[in-house]
N, C-alpha and C positions, 0 to 999 in steps of 0.2 A: 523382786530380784535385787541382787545384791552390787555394792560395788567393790570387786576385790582387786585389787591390787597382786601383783606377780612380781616378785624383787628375784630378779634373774630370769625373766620372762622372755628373753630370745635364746636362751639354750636349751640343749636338747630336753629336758624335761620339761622345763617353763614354757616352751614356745605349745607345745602338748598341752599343759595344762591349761595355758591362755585359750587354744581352740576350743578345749572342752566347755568351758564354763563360757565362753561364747554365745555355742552350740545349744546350752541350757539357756539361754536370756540372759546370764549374767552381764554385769558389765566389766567387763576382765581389763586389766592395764595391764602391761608391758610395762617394765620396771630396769634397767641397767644401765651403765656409765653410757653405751651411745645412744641414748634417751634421755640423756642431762640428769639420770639417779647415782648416784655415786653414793654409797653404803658406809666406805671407808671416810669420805671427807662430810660425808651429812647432804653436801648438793643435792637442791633437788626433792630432799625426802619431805617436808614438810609438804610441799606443793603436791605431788603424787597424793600424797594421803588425805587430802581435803577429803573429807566426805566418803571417805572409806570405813567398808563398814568389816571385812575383813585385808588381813596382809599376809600372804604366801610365801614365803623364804626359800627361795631351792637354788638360790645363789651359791657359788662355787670360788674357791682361793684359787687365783690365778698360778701360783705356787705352793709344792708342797713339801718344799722345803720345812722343817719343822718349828722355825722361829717367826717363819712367813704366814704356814697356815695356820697357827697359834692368835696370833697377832690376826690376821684377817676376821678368823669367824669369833674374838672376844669385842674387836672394834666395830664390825661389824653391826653386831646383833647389840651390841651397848647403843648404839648410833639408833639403829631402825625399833629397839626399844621405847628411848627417847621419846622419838617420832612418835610411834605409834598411841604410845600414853597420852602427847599432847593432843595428838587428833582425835581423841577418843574409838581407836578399834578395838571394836570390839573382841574378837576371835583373832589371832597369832596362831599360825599354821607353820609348821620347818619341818623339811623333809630333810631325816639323818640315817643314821646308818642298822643295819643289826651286828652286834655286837660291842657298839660301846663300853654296855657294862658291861660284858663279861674278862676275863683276863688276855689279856695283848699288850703288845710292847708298839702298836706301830703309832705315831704321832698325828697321823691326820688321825686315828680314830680320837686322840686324846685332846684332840684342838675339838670334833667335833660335842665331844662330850661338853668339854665347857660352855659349848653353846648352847646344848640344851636347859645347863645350872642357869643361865643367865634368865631365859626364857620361863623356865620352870618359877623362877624366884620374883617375874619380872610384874607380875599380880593381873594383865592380862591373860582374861580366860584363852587357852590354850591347846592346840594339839599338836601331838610331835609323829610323824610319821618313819620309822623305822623300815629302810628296806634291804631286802637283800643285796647280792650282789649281782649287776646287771649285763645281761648276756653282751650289752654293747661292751663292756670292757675287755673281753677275748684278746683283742689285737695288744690293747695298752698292757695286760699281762705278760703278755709274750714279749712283746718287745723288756719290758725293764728286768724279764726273769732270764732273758739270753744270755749263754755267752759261747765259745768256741766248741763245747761240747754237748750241745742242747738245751735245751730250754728247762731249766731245773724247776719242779713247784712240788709240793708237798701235798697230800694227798686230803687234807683237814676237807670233813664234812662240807657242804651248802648247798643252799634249795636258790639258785637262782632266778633272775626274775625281768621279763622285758622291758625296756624304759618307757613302752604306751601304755605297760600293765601299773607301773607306776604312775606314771601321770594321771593315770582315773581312778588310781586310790586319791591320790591328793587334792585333786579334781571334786571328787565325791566328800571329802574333808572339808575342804575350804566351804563347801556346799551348805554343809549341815552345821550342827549346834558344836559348840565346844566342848570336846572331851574333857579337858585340866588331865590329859592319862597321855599315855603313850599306848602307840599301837605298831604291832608288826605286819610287814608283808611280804610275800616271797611268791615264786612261781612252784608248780606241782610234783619238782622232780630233785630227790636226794642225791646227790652226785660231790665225788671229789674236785676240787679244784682243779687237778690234774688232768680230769677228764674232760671238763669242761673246754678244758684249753685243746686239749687234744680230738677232740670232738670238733670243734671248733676250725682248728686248723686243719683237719681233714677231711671237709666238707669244703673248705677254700680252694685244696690243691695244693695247701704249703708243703713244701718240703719238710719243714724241721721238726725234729726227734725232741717229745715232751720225756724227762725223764722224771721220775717217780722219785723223790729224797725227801723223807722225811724230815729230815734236818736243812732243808731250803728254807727262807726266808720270803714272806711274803710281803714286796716293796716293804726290804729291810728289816724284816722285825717276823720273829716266831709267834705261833700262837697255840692254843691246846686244840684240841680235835673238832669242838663245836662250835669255835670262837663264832663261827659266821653264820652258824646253824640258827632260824626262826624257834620261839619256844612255845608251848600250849598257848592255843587261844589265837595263833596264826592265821591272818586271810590268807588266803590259798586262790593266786589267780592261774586261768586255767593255759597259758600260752606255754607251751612247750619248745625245747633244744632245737628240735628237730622241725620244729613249726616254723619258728622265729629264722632259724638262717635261710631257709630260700627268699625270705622277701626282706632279707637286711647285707644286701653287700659288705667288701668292710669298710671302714669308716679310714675317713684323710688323720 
């Protein structure tokens, strides 16, 4: 059994992840600033990583401001690089997004990119977990897509996907051997974004009116029709829309 380390290991993905590979025998750490790991100033990270044999990344920029999460996930993953090299881990595990490479304008995906160049370059064997977008974001859509006249979102393709569905991809990753690849995952069902949201808030009770604009902006920034879409070769986990909301109220 392994000892892996979790960098972001009490948020919602992490804390999942940490259970799983628990639940397997691992020896899973918990990893974040109220656990005296601090990413951004180094704190911490050496000591964590004693005798680790892999390291988990599913850490998050507390801001996503575009100079903020730029700046986070380059400082970041330079820092827990470092680290890692000196400690000798062996396997570097980051869960990032689907759609980086393809074309988009929006800045967290471009903050998240660089993180993967770094890791990619970083000569630690490697896996980059690519996920869809996560049925828990419904509410955080809707709110930053509001305004007086409804809830604007554009209609662009994606196979969303649940953040438990996630966590035992990365769970299952951190587990096994290193890729040096990237891989995608996503949940079973095609749907617009539009839908999603409106699916979503109509299984809540919300009141508010999702409008269909293809020319909306998603948090800020346009994209082509598949930007978010998984490509051939997709895991394909099985929780669905309609599965996922009776046992996820919304979230604070």
């Amino acid at each position: 059994m392994a000892k892996i380390v979790v960098i972001g290991g009490s948020g919602l993905i992490g804390s999942k992840v940490v259970a799983k590979l628990t639940e397997h025998g691992h020896e899973a750490v918990p990893a974040s600033p109220n656990s005296g790991v601090n990413t951004i100033t180094g704190e911490g990270l050496a000591e964590v990583l004693q005798g680790a044999d892999v390291v988990v990344d599913v850490s998050n920029s507390p801001s996503f401001a575009p100079d903020d999460v730029m700046e986070f996930f380059t400082t970041s993953t330079n820092n827990l690089v470092a680290a890692s090299r000196e400690a000798g881990v062996g396997h570097y595990v980051a869960l990032t997004i689907v759609g980086t490479d393809r074309p988009n304008d929006i800045d967290y995906f471009a903050a998240k990119a660089a993180q993967e160049k770094l890791i990619r370059a970083s000569g630690i064997p490697y896996s980059l977990v690519h996920a869809t977008q996560f049925f828990e974001f419904i509410g955080g859509i809707a709110t930053v897509s509001g305004n007086g006249d409804g809830i604007h979102l554009p209609n662009n393709l994606m196979q969303p996907i649940a953040a438990e569905d996630v966590a035992t991809a990365v769970a299952r990753t951190a587990a096994g051997a290193p890729l040096n690849a990237d891989v995608e995952i996503a949940g079973p069902e095609v749907m617009g974004l539009d839908e999603l949201v409106r699916r979503g808030l109509a299984f809540r009770g919300d009141p508010r009116e999702v409008v269909t604009d293809p020319e909306a902006p998603y948090f800020g920034a346009r994209m082509q029709e598949r930007t978010l879409m998984p490509v051939d070769g997709v895991q394909v986990f099985a929780t669905t829309l309609d599965e996922w909301l009776p046992a996820n109220p919304p979230r604070d």
